[in-house]
N, C-alpha and C positions, 0 to 999 in steps of 0.2 A: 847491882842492877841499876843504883839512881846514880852510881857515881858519888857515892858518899865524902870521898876524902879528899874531891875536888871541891869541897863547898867550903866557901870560907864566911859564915853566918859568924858574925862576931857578939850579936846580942845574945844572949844565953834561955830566953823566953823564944826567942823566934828559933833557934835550937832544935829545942824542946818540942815547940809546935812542928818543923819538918821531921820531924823525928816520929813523933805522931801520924804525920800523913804516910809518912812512907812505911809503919808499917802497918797500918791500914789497906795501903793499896797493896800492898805483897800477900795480904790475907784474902782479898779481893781476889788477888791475879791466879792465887793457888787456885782456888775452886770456881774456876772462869774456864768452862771451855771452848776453843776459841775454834778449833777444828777435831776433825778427826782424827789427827796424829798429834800424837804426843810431843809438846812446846817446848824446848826451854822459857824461863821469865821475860830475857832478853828478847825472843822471837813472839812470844804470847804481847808486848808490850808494842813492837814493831806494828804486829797484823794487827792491832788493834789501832794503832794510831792512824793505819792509809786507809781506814773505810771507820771512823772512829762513830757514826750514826748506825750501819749497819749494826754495831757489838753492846751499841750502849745499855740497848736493853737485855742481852746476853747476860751481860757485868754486872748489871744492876740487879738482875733476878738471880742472880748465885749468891 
């Protein structure tokens, strides 16, 4: 979903920490809903990013 194997983080603590965030936000995006029809992560990530104010508080309260 992030594109993981395109990252080339060569410090191994900054690693760690994207590593962290993302799956944080996967835990997020699971129980995030964004519509009425059922998302893929991909598409759930999408519509959130073109209206990214309208959802914030969506995301943030799940």
């Amino acid at each position: 979903t992030f594109r993981e194997d395109a990252n080339t983080t060569i410090d191994k603590m900054a690693a760690q920490n994207l590593n962290i965030i993302r799956k944080w936000s996967l835990s997020i995006l699971k129980t995030a809903e964004v519509s009425r029809h059922k998302l893929s992560m991909r598409k759930k990530r999408y519509v959130i990013g073109l209206r990214p104010i309208k959802h914030l508080e969506e995301v943030l309260e799940s």
